[in-house]
N, C-alpha and C positions, 0 to 999 in steps of 0.2 A: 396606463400603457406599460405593458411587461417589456423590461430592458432587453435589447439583445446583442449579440457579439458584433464587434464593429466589422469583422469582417472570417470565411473562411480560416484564413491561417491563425486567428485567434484561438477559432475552437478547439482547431486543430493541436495548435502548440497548448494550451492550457489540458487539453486531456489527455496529451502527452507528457505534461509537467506533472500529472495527478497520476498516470498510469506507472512512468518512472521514478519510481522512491528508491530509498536507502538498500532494498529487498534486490535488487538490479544491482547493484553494486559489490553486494558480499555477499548475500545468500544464495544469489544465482551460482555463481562461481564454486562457493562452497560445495551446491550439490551435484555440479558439473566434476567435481574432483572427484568426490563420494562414491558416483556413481559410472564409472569409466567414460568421461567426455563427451565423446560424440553420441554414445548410446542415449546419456541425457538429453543430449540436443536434441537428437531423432524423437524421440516418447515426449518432448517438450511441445516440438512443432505441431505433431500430430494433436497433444492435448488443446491447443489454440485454435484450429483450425474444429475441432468437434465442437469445445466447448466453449472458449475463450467469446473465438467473433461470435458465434451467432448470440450469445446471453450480452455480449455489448451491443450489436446491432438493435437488441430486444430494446434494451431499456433506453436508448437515446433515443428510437422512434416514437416508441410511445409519448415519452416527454415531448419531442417537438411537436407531435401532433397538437397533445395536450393545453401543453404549456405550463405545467405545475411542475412542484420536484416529483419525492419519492410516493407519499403517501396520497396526493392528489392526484396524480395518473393513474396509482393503481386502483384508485378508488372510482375513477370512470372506467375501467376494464373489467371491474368489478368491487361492489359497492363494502363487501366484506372483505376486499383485495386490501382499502388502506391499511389493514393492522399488519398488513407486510411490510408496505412501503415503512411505518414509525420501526417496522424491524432493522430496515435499513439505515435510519437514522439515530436508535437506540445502538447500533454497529460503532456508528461514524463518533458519537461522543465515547463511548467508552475505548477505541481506538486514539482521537485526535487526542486524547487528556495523556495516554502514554504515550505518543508517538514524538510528544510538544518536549518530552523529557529525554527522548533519543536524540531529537535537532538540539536539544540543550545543551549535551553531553558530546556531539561533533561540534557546536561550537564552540565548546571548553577547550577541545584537543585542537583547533583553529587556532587558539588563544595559545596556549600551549608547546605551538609547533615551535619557538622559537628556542626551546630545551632540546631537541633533539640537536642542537649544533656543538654541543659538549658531551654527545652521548656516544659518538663513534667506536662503534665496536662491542659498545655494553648492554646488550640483548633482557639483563636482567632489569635493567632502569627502564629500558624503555616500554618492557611489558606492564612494570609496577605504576606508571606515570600516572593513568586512567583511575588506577583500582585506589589508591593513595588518594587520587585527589576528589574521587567521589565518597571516601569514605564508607565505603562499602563496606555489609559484613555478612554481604554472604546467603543470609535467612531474611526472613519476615518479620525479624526483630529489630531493636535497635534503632527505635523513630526518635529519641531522645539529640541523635549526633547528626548533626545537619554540615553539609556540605555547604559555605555562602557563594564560594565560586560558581556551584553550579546551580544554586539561587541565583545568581545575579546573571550567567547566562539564559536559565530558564526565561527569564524577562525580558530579556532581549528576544527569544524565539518568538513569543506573545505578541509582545509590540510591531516585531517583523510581522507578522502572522495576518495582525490587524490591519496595517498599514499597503500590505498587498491586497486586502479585498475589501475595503472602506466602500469603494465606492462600487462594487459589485464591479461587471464584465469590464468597465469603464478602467480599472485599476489593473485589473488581475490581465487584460489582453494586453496592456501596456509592460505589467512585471515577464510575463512570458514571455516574451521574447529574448528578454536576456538569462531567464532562470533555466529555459531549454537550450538555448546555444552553450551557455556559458560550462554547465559541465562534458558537454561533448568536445566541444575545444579541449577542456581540462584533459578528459580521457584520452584524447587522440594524441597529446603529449605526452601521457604518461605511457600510451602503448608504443609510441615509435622510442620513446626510452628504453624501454623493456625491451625491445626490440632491439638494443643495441647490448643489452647484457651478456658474458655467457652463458652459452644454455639456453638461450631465450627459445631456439624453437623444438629444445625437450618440452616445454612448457607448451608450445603451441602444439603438439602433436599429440601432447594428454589432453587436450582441451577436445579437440578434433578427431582424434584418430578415434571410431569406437570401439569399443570393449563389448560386442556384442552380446559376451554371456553374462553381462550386466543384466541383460530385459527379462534376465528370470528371476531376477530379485522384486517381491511384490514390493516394496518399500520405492524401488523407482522408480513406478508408474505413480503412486501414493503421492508423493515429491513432484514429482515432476508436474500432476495433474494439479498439487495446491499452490503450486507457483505461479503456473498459469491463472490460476481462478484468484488469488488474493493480489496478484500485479496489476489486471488491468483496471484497478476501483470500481468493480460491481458490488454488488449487494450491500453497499455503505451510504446509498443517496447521492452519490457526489455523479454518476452520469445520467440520473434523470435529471438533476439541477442543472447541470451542463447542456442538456440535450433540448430542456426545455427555453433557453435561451437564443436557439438556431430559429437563421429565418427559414419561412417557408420554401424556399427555393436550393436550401444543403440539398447534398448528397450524402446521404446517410452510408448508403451499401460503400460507395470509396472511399470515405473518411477515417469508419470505422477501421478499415483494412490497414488506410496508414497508420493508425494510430497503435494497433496492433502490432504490427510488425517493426514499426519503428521503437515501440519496449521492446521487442526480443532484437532488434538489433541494437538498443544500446546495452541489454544485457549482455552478449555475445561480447562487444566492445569493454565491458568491463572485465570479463571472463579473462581478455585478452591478457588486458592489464596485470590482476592477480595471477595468473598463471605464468607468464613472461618475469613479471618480477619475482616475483616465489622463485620460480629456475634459477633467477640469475644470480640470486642470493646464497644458493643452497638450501631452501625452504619449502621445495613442493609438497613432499611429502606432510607439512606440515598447518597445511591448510583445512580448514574448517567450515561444519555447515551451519555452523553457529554464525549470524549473525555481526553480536556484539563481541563476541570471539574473536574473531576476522579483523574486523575495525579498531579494536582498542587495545588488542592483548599481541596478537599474532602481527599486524601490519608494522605497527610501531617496530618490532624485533626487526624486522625486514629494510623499513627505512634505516635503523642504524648501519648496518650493512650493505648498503649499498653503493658505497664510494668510504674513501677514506678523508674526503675533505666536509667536513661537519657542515658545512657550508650548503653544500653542493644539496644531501641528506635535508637537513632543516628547507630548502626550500622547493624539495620536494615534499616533505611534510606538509607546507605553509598549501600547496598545490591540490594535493590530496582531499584535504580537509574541507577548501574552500568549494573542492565539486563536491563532496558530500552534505555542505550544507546549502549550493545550488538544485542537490538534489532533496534534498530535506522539506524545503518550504514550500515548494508547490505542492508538492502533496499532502503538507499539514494545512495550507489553506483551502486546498480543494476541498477537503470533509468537513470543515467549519463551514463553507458554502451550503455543501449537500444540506448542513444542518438547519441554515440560516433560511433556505430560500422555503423547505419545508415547514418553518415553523411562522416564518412571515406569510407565507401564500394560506397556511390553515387561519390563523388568526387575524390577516391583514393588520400584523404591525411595517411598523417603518425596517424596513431592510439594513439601514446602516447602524440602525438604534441596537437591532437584534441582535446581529454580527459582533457589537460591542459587549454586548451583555453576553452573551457566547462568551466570547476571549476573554472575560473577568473571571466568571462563575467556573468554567476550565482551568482557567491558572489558579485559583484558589482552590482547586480539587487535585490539580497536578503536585500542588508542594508535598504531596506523599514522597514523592521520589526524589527529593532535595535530601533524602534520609538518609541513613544506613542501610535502613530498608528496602532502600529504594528499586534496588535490582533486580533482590528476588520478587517484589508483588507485582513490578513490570511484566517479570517472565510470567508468572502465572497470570498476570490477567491476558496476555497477547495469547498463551495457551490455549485459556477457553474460552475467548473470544473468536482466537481462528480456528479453533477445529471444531467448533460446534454452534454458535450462534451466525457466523457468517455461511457457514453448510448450510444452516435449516432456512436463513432466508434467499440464497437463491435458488435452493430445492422448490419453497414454495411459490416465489415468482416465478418460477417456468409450470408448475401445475396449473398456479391462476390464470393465465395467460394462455399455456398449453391446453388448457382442457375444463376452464372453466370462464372461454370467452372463442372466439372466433379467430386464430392464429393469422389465417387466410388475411383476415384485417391486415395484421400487421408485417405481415409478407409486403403486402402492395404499398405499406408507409416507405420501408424497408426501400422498397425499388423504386418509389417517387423521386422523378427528377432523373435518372441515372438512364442511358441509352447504351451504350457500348456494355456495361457492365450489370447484368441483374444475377440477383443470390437466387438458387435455383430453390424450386419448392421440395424438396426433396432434402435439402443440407439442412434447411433452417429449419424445417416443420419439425422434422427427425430428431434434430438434434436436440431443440425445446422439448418436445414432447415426450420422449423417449432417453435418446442416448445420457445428455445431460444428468436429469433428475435421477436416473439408475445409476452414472459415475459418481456424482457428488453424494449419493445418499449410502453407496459402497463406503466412499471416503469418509464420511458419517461414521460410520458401525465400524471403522479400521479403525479410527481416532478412537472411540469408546471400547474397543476392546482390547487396543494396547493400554488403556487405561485400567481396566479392571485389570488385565494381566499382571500388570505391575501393583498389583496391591490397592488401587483405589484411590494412591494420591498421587498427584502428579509431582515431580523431585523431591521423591522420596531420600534417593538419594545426597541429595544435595542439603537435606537436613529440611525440607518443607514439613509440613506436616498436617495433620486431614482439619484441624482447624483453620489454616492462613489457607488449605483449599476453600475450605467453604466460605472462608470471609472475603476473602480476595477472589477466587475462580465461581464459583456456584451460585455467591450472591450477585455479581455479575451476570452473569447466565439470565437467574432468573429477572432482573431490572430489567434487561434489553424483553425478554419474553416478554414481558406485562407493561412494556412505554405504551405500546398501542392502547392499552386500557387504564393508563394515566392518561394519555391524550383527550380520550374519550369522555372518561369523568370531566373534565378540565373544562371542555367542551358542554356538556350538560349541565355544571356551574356556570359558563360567563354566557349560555345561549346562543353558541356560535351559530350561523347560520349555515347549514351544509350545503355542498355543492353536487347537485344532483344532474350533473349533464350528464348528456351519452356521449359515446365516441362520434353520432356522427352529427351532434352539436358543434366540436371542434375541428381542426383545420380550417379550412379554405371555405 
């Protein structure tokens, strides 16, 4: 008996615990700055609405129909479809192993935050705090100098990790509800803070007001469109494992919607927060679409300056930290799922046994970045893992699907159960079929040609160089290409027994 969510608002909150990560927090914001504000908003929503929902609404149906994760639905939709699905799953480990080392590194600065109460005023300590204490240097050298603090946090991140989804839907609907409240609370404290700053609503009106002659910039439609497609956890396994756990009786077409719009509004909410404090600091200008930039290098300078009583400072630090690492775990559990429920549904092992064996084999492959190293092989594997292996697998799940199965099927999964509200045949068909697969596979050949522009290596600048690309970015690449035909050998070793249903063996 395949487990399933105890109830709607589980689904709901756990795929909004997977949709909203760390990227909602700092890199939204970042490229809301970047990109004159509201102009980003506007080219953001648009991208959600073409692209976002309907490639979500895709892959949750089919799952529930099904009932398997990623490689097991694509593989009744079509039988050469599963070496998509292990694409999406070859995604979700090479993702979850550095994602496990960014939750590591927010809860080191968790740990941490109790040094910004002697730091008032000194913008140079607080930017150094991060860089100091990971030992960092910079390159893809340097594996010899090991950080132990951020050892001994990475361990905690793991053990957190495991301990939310032990028990599959059972754990993870129980964790969600406090992992989704608890940083919206956070933020809407730090916004009505911000909100009391000076300056705070210079900061809201760059956030908001648009800069129209932004949207002739191709770089922020580019932005905008991979925000949207790497926020809401497609092409990684984690929402057909999700989807295939709904009972028969979801709403798929509504759900989706919320789950949707509820990441771009807690992004917008975060926007808030960075933008409002930035002003009120004196720091707008000095905002970032970096990421780890944002969070470890630039915020830090901002919390010092924020009041003059060290106090006040530190426990907004202590504040910050703890929403980003409420924001952190659901989404690194989420992919360990995608991964679990895939690899237990192809081989019928034990789910809690897998899950374990996940979290071991990851954390002994994540101590790369307990290094010196650790930063730059991070950047470059999150590099070419997002702009090219996570492109080419939802390009080809909307071709399999779009046009090498019966779309119309999954329209009607789509609108099962729903009365008041059906997705028109026109939005969803269009959009798989067509719009979709021609934006993402744009975004494709942009990513590959500011690459070759740039000489062939990616941070070059930065002191990378075309070997630690090929070790770290290409040989990447190519492992997630060929998991589907590791699976499959694997498969023709133990005699697995394949699963040859059709679509209309499953549901009801």
């Amino acid at each position: 008996m395949r487990e399933k969510w105890s109830s709607r608002s589980a689904f709901i909150l756990a795929s909004i615990g997977s949709a909203v990560g760390l990227g909602n927090a700092w890199r939204f914001p970042g490229l809301a700055a970047k990109y004159g504000g509201g102009a980003f908003l506007f080219v953001y929503l648009i991208a959600m609405l073409i692209i976002g929902i309907p490639l979500l609404m895709m892959e949750v149906s089919i799952a529930r129909r099904i009932r398997k994760g990623a490689p097991g639905s694509m593989r009744v939709v079509n039988k050469k479809g599963e070496s998509v699905g292990w694409l999406g799953v070859a995604n979700g480990i090479g993702i979850s192993i550095y994602y496990s080392a960014v939750f590591a590194w927010v809860i080191l600065m968790f740990f941490l935050s109790f040094k910004f109460k002697g730091m008032t005023g000194d913008t140079e300590a607080a930017s150094s705090l991060w860089a100091q204490t990971i030992k960092t240097t910079g390159t893809p050298t340097g594996f010899t100098t090991i950080s132990w603090p951020v050892l001994i946090c990475l361990l905690i991140a793991w053990a957190l990790c495991y301990l939310c989804i032990r028990n599959g839907t059972t754990t993870v609907g129980k964790v969600v509800k406090f992992t989704v409240s608890l940083p919206v609370i956070c933020l809407l404290a730090m916004a009505i803070r911000g909100l009391t700053l000076p300056g705070a609503m210079t900061g809201i009106s760059k956030l908001f007001l648009p800069d129209w002659t932004a949207l002739s910039d191709s770089n922020l439609w580019v932005d905008a469109i991979g925000q949207v497609f790497y926020s809401l956890s497609t092409s990684m396994a984690i929402m057909f494992a999700y989807g295939s756990f709904l009972d028969d009786k979801s709403n798929v077409a509504v759900d989706t919607v919320i789950i949707a719009f509820s990441d771009m509004f807690i992004s917008v909410l975060a926007g808030i927060v960075m933008f409002t404090t930035m002003a009120g600091v004196g720091m707008l200008d000095n905002m970032s679409a970096s990421g780890i930039k944002t969070a470890f290098i630039i915020y830090p300078q901002a919390i010092v300056k924020l009041s003059n009583n060290g106090v006040v400072n530190m426990i907004f630090a202590f504040v910050f930290y703890f929403c980003l690492i409420t924001l952190a775990i659901d989404s690194l559990f989420s992919i360990i799922e995608g991964i679990s429920t895939a690899l237990s549904d192809k081989f019928g092992l034990n789910k809690k046994k897998t899950t374990l064996g996940i979290c071991i084999v990851e954390g002994i492959i994540s101590l790369i970045y307990v290094t010196g190293a650790g930063l730059a092989v991070l950047d470059i594997v999150d590099y070419f893992i997002n702009s090219y292996t996570l492109l080419i697998t939802g390009i080809l799940e909307m071709i399999v699907v779009g046009w090498f199965f019966k779309i119309d099927k999954v329209l009607v999964e789509v609108n099962r159960n729903t009365n008041k509200y059906k997705v028109p045949s026109w939005w969803f068909i269009s959009s798989i079929k067509f719009i979709s697969p021609v934006v993402l596979t744009g975004l494709f050949v942009w990513n590959l040609y500011n690459l070759v522009m740039g000489g062939g290596v990616y941070g070059a600048a930065d002191g990378y160089t075309l070997t630690s690309n090929i070790i770290f970015g290409w040989s990447v690449v190519a492992f997630i290409l060929c998991f589907g035909f590791i699976i499959k050998l694997i498969v023709k070793a133990k005699s697995v027994k394949e699963d040859n249903s059709s679509w209309e063996d499953c549901g009801n």
